[in-house]
N, CA, C and O atoms as a MOPAC input file, in Angstrom:
PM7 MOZYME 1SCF
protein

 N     -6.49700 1   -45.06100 1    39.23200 1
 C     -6.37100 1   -43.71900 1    39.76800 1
 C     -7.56800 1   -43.41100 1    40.65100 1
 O     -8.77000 1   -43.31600 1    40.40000 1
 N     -6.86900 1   -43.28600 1    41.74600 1
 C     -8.28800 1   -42.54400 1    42.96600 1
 C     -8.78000 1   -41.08500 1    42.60300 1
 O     -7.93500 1   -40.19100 1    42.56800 1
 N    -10.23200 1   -40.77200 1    42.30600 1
 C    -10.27400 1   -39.46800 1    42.27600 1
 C    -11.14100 1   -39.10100 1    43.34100 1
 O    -12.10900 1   -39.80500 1    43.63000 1
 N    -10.92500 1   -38.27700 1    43.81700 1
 C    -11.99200 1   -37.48900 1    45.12600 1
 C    -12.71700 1   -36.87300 1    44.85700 1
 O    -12.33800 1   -35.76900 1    44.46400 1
 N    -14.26900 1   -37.15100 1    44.87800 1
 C    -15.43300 1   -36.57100 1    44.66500 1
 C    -15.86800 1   -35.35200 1    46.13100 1
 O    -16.69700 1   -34.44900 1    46.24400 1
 N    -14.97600 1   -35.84900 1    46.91000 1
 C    -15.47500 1   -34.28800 1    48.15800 1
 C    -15.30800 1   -33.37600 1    47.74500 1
 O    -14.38600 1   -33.01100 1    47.01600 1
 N    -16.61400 1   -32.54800 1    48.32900 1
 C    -16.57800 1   -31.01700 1    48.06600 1
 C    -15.47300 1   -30.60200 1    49.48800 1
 O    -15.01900 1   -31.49400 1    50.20500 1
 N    -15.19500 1   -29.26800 1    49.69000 1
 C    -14.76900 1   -28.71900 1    50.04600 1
 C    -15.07400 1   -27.39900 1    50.38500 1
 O    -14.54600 1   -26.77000 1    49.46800 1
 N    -15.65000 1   -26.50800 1    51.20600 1
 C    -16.19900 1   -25.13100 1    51.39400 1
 C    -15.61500 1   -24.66200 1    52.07800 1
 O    -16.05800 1   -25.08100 1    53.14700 1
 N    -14.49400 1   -23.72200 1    52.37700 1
 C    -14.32300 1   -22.90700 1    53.25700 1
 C    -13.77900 1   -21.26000 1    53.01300 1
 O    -13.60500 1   -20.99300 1    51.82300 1
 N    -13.55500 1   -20.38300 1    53.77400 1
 C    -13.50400 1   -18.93900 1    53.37700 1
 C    -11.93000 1   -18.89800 1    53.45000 1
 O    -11.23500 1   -19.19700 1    54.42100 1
 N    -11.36500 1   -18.29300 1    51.72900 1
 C    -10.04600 1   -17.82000 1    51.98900 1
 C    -10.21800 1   -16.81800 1    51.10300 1
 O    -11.21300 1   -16.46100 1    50.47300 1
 N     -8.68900 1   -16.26000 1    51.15600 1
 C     -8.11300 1   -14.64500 1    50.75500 1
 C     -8.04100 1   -15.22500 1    50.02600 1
 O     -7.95400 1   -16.43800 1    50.21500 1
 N     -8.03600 1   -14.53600 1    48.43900 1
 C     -6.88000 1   -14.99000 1    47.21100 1
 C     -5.49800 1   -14.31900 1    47.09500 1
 O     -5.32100 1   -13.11000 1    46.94300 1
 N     -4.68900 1   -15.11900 1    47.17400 1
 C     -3.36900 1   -14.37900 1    47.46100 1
 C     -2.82300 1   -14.40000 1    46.05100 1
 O     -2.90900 1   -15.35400 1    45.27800 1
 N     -1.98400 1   -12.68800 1    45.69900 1
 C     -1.24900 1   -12.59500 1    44.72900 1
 C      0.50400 1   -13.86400 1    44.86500 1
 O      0.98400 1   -14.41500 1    45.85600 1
 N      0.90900 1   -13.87300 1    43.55900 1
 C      2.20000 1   -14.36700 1    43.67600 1
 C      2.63100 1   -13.53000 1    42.89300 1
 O      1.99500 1   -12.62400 1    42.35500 1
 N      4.23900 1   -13.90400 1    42.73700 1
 C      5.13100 1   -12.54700 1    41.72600 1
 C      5.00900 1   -13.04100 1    40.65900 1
 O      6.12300 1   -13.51200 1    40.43100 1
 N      4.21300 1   -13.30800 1    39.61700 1
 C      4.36900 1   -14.11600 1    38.35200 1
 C      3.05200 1   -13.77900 1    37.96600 1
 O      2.54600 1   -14.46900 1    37.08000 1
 N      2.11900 1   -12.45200 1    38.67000 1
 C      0.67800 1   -12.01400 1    37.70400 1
 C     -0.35200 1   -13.05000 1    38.37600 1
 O     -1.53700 1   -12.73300 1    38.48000 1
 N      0.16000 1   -14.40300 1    38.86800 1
 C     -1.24500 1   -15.54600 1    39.37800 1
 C     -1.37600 1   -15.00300 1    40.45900 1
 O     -0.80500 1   -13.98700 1    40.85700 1
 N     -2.64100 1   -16.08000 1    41.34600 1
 C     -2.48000 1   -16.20800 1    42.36200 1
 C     -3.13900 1   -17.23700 1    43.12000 1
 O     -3.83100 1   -17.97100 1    42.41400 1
 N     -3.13100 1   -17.49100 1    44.26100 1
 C     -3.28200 1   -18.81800 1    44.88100 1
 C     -4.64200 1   -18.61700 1    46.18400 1
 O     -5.18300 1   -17.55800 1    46.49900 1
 N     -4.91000 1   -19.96400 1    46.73000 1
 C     -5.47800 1   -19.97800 1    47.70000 1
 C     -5.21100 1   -20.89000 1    48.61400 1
 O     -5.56400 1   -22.01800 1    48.27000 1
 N     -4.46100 1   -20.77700 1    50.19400 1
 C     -3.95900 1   -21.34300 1    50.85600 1
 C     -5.26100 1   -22.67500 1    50.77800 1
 O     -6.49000 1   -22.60300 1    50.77900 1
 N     -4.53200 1   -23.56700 1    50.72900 1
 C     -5.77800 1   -25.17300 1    51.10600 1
 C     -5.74800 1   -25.82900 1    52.73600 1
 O     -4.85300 1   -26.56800 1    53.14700 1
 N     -7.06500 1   -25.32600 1    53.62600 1
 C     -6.33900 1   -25.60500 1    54.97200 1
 C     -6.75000 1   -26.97900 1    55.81000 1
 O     -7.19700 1   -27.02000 1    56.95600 1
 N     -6.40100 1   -28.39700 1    54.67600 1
 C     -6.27400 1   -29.13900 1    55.13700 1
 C     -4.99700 1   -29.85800 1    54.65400 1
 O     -4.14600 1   -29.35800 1    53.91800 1
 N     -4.98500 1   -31.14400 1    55.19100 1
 C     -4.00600 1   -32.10200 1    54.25900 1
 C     -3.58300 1   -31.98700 1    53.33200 1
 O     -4.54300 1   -32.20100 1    52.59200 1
 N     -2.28500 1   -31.66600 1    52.37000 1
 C     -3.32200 1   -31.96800 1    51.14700 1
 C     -3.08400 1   -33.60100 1    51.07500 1
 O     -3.94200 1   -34.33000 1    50.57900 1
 N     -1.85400 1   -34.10900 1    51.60800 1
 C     -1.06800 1   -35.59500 1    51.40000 1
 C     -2.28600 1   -36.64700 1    51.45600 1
 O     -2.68800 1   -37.51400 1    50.68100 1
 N     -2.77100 1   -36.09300 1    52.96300 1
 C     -4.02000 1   -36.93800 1    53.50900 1
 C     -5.68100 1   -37.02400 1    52.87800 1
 O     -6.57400 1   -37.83800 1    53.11100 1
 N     -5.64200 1   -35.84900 1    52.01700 1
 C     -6.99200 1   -36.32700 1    51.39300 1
 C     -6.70200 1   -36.06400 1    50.25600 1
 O     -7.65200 1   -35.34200 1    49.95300 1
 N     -5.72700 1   -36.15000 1    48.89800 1
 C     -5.75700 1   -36.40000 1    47.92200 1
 C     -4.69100 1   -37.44100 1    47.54700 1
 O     -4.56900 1   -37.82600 1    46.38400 1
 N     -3.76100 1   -37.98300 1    48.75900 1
 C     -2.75200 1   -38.52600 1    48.42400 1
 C     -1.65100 1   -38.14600 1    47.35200 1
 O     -0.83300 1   -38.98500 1    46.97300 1
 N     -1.66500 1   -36.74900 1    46.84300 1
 C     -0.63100 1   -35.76400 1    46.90300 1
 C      0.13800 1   -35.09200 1    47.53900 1
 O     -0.17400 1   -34.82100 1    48.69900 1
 N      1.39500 1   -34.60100 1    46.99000 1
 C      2.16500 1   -33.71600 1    47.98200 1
 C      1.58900 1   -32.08800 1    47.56500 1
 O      0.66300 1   -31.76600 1    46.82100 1
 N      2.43300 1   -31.33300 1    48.27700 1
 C      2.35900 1   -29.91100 1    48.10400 1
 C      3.53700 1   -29.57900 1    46.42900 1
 O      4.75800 1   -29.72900 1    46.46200 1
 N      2.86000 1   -29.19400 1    45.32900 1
 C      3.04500 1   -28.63800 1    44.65500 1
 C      2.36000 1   -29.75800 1    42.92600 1
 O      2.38800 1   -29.67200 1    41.69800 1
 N      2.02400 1   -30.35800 1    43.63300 1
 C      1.04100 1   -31.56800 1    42.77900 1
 C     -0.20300 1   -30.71800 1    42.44700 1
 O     -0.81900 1   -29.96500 1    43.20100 1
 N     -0.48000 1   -31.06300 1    40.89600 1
 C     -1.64100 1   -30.18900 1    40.83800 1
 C     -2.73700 1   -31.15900 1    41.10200 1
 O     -2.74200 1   -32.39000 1    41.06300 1
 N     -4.02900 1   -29.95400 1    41.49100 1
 C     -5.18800 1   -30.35400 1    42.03600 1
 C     -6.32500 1   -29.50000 1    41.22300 1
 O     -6.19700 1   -28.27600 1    41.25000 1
 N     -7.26000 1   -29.97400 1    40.61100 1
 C     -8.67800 1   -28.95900 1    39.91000 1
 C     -9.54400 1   -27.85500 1    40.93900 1
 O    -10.31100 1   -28.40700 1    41.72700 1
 N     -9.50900 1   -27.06100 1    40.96500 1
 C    -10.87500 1   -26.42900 1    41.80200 1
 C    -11.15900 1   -25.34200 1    40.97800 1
 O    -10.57000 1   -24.88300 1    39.99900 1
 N    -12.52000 1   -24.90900 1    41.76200 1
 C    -13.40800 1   -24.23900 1    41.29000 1
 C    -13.25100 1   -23.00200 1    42.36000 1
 O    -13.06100 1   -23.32700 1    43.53200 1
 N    -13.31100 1   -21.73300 1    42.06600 1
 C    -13.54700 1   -21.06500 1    43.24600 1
 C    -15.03500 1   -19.86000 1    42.79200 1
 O    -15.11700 1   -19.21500 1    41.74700 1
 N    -15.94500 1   -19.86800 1    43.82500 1
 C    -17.14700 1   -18.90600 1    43.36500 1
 C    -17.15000 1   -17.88300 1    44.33600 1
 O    -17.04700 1   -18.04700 1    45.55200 1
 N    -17.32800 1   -16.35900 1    43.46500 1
 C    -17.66400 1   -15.46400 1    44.40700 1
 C    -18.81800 1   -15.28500 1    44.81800 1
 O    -19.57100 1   -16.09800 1    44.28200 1
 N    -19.42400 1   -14.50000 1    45.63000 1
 C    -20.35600 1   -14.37100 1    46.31900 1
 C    -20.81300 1   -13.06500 1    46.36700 1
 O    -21.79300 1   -12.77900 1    47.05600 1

């Protein structure tokens, strides 16, 4: 199993969904740098500021 040690920094909204969560658009690849598709889960961290 490949795991990806890149960080990642960039500025997004947190968007509500209808189900109480919510998300944060990812605005690269995702296919191309995790070798996942879109709805594959992925770990992150998000910090406010």
């Amino acid at each position: 199993m490949r795991v990806n040690q890149k960080k990642y920094q960039y500025r997004a909204v947190i968007e509500p969904t209808d189900r109480n969560g919510a998300y944060v658009r990812f605005p690269y690849d995702i296919r191309a740098e995790f070798g996942k598709g879109v709805g594959d889960q992925v770990d992150v961290t998000i910090q406010e500021r």
